[in-house]
VOTORZA-253918 format. One record per atom (N, C-alpha, C): residue number from 0; residue in three letters; atom name; x, y, z. Coordinates in steps of 0.05 Angstrom, whole numbers, plus 5000, padded with zeros to 4 digits. Layout:
REM VOTORZA-253918
<node num="NUM" residuo="ALA" atomo="CA" east="X" north="Y" up="Z"/>
...
***
This chain:
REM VOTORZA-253918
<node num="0" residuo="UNK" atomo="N" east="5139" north="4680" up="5167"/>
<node num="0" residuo="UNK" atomo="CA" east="5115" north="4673" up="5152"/>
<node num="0" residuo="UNK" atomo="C" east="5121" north="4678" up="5122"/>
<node num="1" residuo="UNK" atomo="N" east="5108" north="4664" up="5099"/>
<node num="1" residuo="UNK" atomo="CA" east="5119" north="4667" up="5070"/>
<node num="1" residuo="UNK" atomo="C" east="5084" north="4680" up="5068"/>
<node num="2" residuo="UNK" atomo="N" east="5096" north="4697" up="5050"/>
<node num="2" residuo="UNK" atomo="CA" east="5077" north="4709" up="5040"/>
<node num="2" residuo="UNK" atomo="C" east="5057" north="4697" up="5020"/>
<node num="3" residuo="UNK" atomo="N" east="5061" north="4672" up="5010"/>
<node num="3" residuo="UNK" atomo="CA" east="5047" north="4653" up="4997"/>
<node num="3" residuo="UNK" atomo="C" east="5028" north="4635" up="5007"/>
<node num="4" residuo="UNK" atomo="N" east="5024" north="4640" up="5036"/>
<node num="4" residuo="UNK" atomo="CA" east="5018" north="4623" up="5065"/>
<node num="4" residuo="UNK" atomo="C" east="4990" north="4644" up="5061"/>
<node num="5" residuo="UNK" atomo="N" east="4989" north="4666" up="5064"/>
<node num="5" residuo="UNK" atomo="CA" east="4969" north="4689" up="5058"/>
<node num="5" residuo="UNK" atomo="C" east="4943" north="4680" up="5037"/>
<node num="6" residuo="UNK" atomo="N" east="4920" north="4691" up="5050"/>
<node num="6" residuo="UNK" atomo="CA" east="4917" north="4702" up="5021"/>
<node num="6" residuo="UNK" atomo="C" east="4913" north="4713" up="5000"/>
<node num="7" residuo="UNK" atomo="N" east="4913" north="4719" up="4981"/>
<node num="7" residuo="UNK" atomo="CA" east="4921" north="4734" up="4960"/>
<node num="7" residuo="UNK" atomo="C" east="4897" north="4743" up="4962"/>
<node num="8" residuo="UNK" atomo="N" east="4901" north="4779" up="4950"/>
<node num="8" residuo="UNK" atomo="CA" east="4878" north="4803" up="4957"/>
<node num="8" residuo="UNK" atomo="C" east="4870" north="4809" up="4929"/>
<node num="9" residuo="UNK" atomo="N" east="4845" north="4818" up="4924"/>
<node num="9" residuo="UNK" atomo="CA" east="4842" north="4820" up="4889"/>
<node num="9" residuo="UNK" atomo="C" east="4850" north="4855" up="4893"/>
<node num="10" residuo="UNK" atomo="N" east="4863" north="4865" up="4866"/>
<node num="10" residuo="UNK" atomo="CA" east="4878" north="4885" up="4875"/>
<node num="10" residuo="UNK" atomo="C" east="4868" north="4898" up="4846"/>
<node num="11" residuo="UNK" atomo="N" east="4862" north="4923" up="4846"/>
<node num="11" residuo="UNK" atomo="CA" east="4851" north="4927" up="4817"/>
<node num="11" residuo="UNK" atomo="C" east="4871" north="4950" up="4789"/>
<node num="12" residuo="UNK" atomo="N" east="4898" north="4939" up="4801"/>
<node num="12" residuo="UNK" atomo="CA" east="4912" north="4958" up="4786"/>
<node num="12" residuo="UNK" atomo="C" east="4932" north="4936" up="4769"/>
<node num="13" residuo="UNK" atomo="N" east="4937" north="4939" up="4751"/>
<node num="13" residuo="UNK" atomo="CA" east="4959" north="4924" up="4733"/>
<node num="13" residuo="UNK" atomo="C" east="4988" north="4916" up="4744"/>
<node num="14" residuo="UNK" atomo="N" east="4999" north="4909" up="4747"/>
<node num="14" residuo="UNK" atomo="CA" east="5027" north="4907" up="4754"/>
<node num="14" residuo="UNK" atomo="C" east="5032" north="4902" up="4799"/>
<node num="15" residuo="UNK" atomo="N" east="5003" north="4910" up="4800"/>
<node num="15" residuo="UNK" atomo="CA" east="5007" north="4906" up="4834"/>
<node num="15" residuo="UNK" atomo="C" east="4997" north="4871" up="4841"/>
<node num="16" residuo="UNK" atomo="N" east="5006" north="4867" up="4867"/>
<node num="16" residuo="UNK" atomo="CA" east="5000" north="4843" up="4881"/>
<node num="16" residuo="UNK" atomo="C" east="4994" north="4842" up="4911"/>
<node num="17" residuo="UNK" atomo="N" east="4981" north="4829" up="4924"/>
<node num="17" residuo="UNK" atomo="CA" east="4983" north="4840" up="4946"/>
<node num="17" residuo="UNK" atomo="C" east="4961" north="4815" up="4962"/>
<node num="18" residuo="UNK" atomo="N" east="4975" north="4813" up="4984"/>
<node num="18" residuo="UNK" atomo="CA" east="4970" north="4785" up="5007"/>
<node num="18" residuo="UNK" atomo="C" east="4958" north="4795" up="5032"/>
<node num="19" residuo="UNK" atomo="N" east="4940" north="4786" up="5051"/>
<node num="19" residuo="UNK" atomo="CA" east="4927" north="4810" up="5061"/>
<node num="19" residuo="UNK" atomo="C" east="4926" north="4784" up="5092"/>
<node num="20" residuo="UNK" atomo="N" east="4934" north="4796" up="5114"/>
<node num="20" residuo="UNK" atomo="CA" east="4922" north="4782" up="5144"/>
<node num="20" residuo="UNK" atomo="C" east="4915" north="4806" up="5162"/>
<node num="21" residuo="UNK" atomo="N" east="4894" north="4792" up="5172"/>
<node num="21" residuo="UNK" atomo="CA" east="4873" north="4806" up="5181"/>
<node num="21" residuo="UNK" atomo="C" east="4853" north="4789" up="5202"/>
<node num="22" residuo="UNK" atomo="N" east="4847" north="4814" up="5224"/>
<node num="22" residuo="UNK" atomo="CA" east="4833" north="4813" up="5248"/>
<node num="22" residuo="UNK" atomo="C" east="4803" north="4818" up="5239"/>
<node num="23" residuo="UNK" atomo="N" east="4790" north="4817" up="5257"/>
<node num="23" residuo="UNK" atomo="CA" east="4754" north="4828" up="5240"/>
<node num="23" residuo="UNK" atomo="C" east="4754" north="4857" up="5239"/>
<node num="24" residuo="UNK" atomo="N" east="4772" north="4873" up="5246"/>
<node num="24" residuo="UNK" atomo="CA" east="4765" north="4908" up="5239"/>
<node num="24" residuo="UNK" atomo="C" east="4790" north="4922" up="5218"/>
<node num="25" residuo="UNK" atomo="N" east="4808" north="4899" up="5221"/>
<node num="25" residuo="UNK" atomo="CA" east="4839" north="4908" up="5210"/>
<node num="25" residuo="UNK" atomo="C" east="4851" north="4894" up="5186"/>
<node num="26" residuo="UNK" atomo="N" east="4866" north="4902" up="5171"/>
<node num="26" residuo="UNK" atomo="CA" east="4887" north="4893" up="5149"/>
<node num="26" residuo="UNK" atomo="C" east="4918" north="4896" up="5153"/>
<node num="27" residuo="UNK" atomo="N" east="4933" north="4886" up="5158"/>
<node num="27" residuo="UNK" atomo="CA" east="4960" north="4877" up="5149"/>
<node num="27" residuo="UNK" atomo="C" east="4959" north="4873" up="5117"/>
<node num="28" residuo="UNK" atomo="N" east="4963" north="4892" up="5098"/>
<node num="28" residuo="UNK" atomo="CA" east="4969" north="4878" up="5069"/>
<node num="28" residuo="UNK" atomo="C" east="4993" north="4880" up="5061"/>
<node num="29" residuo="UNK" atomo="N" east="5014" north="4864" up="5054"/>
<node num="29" residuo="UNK" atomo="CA" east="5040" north="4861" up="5032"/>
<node num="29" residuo="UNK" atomo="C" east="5044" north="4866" up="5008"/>
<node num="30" residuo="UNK" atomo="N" east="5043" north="4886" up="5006"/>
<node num="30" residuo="UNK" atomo="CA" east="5038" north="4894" up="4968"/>
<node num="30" residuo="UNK" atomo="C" east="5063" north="4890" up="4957"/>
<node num="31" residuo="UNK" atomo="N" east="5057" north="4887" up="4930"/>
<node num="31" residuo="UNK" atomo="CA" east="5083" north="4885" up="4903"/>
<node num="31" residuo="UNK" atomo="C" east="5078" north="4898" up="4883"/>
<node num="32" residuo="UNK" atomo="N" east="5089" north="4931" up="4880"/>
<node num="32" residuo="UNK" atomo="CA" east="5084" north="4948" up="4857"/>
<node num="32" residuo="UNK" atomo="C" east="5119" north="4940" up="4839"/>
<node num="33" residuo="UNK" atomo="N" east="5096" north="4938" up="4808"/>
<node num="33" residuo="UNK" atomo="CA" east="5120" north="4938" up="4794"/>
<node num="33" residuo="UNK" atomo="C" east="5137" north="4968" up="4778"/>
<node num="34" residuo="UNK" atomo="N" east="5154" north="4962" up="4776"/>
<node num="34" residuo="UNK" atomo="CA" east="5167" north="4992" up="4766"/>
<node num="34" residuo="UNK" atomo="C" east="5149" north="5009" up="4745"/>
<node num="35" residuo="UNK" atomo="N" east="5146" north="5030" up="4752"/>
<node num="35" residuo="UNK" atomo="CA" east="5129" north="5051" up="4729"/>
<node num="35" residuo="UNK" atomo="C" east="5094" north="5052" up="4736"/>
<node num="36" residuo="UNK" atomo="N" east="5087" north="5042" up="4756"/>
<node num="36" residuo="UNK" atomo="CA" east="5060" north="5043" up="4760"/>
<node num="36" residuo="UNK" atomo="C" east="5059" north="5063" up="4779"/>
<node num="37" residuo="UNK" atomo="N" east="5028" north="5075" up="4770"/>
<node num="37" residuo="UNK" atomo="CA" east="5014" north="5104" up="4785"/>
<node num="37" residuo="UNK" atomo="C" east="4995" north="5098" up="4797"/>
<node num="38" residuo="UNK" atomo="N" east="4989" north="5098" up="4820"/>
<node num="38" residuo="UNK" atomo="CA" east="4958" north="5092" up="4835"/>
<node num="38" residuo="UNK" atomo="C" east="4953" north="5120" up="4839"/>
<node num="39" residuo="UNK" atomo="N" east="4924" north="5110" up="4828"/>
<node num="39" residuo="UNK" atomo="CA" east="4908" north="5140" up="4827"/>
<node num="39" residuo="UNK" atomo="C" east="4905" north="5152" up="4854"/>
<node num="40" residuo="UNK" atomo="N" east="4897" north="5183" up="4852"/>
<node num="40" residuo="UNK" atomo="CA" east="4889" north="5192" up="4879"/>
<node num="40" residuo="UNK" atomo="C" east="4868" north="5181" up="4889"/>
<node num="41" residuo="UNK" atomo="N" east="4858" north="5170" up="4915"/>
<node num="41" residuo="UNK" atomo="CA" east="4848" north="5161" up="4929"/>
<node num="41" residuo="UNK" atomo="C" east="4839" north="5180" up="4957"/>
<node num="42" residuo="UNK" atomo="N" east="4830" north="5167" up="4971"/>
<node num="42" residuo="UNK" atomo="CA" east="4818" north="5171" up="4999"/>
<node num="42" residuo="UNK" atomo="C" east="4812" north="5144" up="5020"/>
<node num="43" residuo="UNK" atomo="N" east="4815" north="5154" up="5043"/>
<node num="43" residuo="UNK" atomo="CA" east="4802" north="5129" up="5070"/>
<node num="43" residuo="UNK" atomo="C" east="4786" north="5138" up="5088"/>
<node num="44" residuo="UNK" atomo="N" east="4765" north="5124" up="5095"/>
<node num="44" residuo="UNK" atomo="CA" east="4756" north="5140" up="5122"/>
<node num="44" residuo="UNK" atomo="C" east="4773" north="5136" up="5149"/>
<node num="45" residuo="UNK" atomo="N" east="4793" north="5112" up="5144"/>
<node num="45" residuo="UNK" atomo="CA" east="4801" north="5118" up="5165"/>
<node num="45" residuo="UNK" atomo="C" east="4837" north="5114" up="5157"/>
<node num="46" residuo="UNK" atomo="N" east="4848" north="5113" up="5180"/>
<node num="46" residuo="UNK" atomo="CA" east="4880" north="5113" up="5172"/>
<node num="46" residuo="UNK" atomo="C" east="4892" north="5093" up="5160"/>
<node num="47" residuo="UNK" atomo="N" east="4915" north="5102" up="5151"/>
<node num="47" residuo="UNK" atomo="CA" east="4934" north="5082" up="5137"/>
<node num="47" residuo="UNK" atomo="C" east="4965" north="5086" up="5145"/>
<node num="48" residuo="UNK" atomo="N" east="4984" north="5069" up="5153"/>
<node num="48" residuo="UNK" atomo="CA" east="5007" north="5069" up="5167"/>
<node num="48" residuo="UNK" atomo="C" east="5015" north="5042" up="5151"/>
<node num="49" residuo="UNK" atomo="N" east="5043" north="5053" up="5141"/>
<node num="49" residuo="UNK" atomo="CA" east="5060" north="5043" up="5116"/>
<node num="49" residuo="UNK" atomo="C" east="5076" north="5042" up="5120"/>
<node num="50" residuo="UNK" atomo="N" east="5106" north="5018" up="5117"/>
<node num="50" residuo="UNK" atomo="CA" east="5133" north="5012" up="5108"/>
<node num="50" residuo="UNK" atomo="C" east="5146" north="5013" up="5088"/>
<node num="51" residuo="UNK" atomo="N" east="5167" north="5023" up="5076"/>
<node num="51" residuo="UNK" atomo="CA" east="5173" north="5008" up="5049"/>
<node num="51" residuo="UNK" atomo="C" east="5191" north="4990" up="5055"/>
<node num="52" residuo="UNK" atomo="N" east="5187" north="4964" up="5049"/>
<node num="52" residuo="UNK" atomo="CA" east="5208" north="4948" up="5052"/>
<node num="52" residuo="UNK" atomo="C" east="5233" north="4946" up="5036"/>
<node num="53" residuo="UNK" atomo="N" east="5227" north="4944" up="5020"/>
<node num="53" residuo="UNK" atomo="CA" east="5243" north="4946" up="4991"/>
<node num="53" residuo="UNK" atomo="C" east="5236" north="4959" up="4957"/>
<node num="54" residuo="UNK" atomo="N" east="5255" north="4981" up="4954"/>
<node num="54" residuo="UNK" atomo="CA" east="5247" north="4998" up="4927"/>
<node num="54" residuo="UNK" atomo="C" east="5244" north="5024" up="4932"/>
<node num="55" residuo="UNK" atomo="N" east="5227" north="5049" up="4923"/>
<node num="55" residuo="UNK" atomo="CA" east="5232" north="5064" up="4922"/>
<node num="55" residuo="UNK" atomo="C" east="5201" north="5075" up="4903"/>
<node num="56" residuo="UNK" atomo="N" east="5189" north="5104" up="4920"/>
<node num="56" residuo="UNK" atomo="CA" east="5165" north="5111" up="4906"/>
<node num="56" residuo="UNK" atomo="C" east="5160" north="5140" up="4921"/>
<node num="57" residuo="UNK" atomo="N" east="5148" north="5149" up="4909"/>
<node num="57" residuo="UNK" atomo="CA" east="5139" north="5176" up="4913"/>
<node num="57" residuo="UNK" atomo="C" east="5107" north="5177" up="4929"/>
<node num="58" residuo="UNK" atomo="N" east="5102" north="5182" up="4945"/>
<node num="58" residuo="UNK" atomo="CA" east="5083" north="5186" up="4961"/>
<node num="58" residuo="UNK" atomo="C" east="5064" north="5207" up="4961"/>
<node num="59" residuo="UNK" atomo="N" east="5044" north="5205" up="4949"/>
<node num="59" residuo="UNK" atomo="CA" east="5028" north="5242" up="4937"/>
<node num="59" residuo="UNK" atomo="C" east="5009" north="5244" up="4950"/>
<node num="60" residuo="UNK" atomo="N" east="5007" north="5260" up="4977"/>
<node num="60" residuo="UNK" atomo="CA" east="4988" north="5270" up="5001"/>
<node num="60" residuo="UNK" atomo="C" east="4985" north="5291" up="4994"/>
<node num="61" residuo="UNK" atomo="N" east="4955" north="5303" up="4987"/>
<node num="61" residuo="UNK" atomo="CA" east="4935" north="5326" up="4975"/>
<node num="61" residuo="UNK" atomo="C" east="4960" north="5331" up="4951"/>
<node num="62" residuo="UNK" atomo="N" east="4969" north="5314" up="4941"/>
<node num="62" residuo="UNK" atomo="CA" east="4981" north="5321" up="4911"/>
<node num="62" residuo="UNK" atomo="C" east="5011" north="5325" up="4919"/>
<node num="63" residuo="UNK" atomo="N" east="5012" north="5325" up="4938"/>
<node num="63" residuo="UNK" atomo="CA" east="5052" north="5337" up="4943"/>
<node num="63" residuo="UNK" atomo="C" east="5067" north="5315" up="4953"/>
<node num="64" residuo="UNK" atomo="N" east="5085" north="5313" up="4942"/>
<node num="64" residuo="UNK" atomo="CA" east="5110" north="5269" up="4933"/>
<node num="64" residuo="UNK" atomo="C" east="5120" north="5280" up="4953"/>
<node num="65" residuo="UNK" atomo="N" east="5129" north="5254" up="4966"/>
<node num="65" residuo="UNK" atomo="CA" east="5142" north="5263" up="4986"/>
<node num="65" residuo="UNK" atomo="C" east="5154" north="5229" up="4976"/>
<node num="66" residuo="UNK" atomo="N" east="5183" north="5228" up="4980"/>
<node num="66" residuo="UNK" atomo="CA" east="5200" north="5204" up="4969"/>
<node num="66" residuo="UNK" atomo="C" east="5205" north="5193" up="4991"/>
<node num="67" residuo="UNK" atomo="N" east="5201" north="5166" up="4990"/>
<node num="67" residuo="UNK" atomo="CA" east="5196" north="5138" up="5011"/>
<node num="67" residuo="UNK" atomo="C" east="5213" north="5118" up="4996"/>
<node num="68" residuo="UNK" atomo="N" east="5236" north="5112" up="5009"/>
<node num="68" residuo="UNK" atomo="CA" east="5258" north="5083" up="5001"/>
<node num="68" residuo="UNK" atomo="C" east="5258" north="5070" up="5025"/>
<node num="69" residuo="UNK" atomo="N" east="5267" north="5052" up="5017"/>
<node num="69" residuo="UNK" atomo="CA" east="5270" north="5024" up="5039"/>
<node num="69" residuo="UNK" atomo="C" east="5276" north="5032" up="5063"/>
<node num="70" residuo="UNK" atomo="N" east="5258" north="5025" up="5085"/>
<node num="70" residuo="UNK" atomo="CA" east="5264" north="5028" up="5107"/>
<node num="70" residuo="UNK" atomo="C" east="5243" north="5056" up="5124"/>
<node num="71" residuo="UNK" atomo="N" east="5240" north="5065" up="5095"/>
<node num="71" residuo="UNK" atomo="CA" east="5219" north="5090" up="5112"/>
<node num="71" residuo="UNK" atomo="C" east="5192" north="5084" up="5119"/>
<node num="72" residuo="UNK" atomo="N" east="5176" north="5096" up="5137"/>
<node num="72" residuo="UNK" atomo="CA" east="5146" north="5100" up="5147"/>
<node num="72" residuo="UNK" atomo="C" east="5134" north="5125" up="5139"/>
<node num="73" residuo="UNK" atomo="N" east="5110" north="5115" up="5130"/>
<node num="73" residuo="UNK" atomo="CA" east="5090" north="5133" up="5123"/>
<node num="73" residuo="UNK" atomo="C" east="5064" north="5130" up="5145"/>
<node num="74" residuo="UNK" atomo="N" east="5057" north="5155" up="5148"/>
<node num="74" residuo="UNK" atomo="CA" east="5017" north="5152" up="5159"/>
<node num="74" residuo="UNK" atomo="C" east="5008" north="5172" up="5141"/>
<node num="75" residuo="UNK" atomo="N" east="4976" north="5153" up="5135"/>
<node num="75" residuo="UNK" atomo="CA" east="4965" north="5169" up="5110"/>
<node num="75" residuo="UNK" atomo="C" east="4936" north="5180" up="5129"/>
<node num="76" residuo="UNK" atomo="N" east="4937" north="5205" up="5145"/>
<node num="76" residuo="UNK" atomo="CA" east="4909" north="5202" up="5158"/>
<node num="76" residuo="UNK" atomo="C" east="4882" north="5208" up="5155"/>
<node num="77" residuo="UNK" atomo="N" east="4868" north="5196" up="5163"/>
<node num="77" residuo="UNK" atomo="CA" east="4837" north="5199" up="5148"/>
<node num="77" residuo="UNK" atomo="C" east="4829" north="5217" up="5134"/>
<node num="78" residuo="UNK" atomo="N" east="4818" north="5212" up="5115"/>
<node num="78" residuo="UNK" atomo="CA" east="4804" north="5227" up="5089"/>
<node num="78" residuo="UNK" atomo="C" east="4830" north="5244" up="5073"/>
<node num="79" residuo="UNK" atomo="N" east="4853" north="5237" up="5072"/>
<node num="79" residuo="UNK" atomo="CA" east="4876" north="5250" up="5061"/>
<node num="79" residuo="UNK" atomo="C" east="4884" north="5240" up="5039"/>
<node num="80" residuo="UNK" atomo="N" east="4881" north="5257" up="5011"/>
<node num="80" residuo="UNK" atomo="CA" east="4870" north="5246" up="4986"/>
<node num="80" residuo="UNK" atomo="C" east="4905" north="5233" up="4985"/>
<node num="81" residuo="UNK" atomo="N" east="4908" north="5215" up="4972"/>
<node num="81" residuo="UNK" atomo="CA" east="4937" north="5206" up="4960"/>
<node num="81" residuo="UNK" atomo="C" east="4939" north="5183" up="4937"/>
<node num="82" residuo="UNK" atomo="N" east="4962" north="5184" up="4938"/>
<node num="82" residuo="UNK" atomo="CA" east="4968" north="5170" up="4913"/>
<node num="82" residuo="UNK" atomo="C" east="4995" north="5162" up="4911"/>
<node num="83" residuo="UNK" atomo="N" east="5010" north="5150" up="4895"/>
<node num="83" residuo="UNK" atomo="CA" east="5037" north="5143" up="4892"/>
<node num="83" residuo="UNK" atomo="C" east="5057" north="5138" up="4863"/>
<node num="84" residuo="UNK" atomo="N" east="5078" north="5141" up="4856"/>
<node num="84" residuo="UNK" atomo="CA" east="5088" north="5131" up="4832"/>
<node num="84" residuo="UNK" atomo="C" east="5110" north="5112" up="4841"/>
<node num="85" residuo="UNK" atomo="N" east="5117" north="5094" up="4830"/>
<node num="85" residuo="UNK" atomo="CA" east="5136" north="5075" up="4835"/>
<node num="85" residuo="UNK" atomo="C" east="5159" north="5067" up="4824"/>
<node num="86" residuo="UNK" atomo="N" east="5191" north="5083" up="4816"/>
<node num="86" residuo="UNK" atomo="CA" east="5206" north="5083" up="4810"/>
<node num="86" residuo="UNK" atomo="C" east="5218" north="5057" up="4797"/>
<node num="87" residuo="UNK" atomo="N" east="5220" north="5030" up="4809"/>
<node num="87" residuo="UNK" atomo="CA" east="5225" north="5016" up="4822"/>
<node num="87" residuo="UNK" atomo="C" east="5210" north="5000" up="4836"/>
<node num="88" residuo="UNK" atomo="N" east="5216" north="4965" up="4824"/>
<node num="88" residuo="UNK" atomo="CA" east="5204" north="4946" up="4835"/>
<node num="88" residuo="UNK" atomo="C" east="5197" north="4955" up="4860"/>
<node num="89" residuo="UNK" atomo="N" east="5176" north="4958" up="4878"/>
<node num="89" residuo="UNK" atomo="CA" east="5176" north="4963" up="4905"/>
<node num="89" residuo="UNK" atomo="C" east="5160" north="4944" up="4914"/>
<node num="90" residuo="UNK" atomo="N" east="5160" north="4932" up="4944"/>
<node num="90" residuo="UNK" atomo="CA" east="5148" north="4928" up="4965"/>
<node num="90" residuo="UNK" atomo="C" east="5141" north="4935" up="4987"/>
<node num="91" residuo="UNK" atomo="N" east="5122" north="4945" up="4999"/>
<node num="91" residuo="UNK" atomo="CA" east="5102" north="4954" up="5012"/>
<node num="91" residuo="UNK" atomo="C" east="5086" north="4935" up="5039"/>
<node num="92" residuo="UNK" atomo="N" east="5093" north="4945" up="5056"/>
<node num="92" residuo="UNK" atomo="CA" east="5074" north="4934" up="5089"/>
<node num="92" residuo="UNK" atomo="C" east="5051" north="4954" up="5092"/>
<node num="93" residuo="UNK" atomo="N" east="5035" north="4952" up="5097"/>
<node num="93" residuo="UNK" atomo="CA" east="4999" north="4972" up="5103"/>
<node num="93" residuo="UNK" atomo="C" east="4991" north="4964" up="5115"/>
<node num="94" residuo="UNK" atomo="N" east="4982" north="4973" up="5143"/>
<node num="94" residuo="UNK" atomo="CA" east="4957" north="4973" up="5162"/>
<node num="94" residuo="UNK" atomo="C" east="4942" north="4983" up="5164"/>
<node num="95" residuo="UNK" atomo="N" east="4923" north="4977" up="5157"/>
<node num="95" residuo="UNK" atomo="CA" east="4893" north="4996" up="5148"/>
<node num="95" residuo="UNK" atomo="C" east="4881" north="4996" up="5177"/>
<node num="96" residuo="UNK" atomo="N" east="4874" north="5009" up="5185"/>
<node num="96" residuo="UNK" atomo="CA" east="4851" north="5015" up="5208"/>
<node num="96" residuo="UNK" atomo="C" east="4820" north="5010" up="5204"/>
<node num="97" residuo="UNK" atomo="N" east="4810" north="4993" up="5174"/>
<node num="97" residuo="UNK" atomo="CA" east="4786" north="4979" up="5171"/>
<node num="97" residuo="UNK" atomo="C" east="4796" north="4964" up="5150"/>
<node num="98" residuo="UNK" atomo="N" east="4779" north="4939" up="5138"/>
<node num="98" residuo="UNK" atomo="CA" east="4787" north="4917" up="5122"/>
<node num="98" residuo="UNK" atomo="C" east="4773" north="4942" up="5093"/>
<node num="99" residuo="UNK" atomo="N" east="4799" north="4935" up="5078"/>
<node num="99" residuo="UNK" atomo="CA" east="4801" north="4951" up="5049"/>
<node num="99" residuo="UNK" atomo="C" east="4797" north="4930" up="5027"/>
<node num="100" residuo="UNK" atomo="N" east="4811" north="4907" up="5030"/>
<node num="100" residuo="UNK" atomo="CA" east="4821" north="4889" up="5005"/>
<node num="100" residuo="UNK" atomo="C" east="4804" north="4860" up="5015"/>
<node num="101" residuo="UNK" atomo="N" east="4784" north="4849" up="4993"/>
<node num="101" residuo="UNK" atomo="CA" east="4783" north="4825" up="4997"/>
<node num="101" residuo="UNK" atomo="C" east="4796" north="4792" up="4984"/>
<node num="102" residuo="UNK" atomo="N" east="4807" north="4768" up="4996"/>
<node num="102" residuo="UNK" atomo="CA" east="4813" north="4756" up="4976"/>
<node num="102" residuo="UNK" atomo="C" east="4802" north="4744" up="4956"/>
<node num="103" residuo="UNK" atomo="N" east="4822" north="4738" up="4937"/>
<node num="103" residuo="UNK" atomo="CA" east="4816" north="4737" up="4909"/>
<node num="103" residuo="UNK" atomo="C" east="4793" north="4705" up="4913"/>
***
């Protein structure tokens, strides 16, 4: 499937992108962080389970990085404040356990 087939999620950070398929309770989103961007600390009520596909970023669960390159998995679980920095062009797979992103 081309990720251009998707569609595009309104995403509220500068330099990100992101394509979103989805069931009525769930998200599949494809993100595109560009090099040097910080997403703020955040929260979910419910989980989040992550790929990196390609690139390289720091992963900040209750504040402590934990370094994610290509090929690694993350789970972010409920109400677990986080955040991320992005070394490096990265791309990103997310399964949200409720719909997060609507399209643009």
């Amino acid at each position: 499937m081309l990720l251009n087939q998707l569609p595009e999620a309104h995403v509220a950070f500068e330099g990100a992108r992101a394509w979103i398929m989805q069931s009525e309770n769930t998200q599949l989103v494809f993100f595109t962080f560009e090099q040097g961007i910080e997403l703020p600390s955040h929260n979910h009520t419910y989980a989040q389970w992550g790929v990196v596909i390609d690139g390289e970023m720091d992963l900040l669960l209750n504040g402590e990085p934990h370094r994610c390159r290509t090929g690694d998995e993350y789970l972010i679980p409920p109400g677990v404040m986080h955040g991320a920095r992005f070394y490096k062009r990265t791309r990103v797979m997310d399964f949200f356990s409720e719909k997060r992103y609507k399209p643009k």
